[in-house]
C-alpha positions in Angstrom: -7.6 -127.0 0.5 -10.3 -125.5 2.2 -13.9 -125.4 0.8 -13.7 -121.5 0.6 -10.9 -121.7 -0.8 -12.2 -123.7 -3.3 -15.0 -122.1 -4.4 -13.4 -118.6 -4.3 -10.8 -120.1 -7.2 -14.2 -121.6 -8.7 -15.7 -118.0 -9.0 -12.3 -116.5 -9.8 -12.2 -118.9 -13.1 -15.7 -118.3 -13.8 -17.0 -117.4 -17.7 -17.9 -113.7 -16.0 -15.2 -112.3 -14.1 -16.5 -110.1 -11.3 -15.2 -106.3 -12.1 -16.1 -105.3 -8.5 -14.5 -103.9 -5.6 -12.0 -106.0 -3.7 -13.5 -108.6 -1.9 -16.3 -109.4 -4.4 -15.3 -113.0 -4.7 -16.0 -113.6 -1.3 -19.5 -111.4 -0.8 -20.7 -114.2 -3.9 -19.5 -117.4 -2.3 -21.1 -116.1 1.5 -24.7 -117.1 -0.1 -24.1 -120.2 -1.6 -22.0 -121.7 1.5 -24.8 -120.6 3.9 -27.3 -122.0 1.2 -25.6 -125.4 1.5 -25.0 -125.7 5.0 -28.7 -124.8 5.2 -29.8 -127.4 2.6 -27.7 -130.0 3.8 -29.0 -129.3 8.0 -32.9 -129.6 6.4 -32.0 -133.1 4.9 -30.8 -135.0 7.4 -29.8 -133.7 10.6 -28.2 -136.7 12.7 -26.3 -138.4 9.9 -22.6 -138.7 10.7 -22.0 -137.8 7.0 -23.6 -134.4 7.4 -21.5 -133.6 10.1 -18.6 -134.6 7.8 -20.3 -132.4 5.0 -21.0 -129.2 7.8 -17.1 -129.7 8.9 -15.9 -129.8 4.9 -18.3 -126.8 4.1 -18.0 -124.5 6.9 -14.2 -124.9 6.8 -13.6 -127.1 9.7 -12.0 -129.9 7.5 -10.1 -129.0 4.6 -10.7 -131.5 1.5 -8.3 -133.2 0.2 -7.3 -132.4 -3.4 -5.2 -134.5 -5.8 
């Protein structure tokens, strides 16, 4: 499963469902993806786990659920 994926379902099962226009799922999870990938390139930059993090959150490597 991919990480927006993921969070889409996340927001989709959330205590407020979103009554908008199609699509509105994904116009909320767009900031808080680019917020992580953000936070997690100020913290540290040349650490093989953030590259494993960037792949996961930007899509590039789907995580494995069980």
């Amino acid at each position: 499963m991919k990480f927006s994926e993921l969070l889409i379902l996340s927001i989709q099962r959330s205590e407020i469902p979103l009554r908008f226009e199609p699509g509105a799922e994904e116009s909320v999870a767009k900031p808080v993806t680019e917020f992580l990938v953000a936070w997690l390139r100020s913290h540290e930059p040349t650490s093989p786990l953030l590259a494993e993090l960037l792949a996961e959150v930007t899509d590039e490597k789907p995580i494995a659920v069980d």
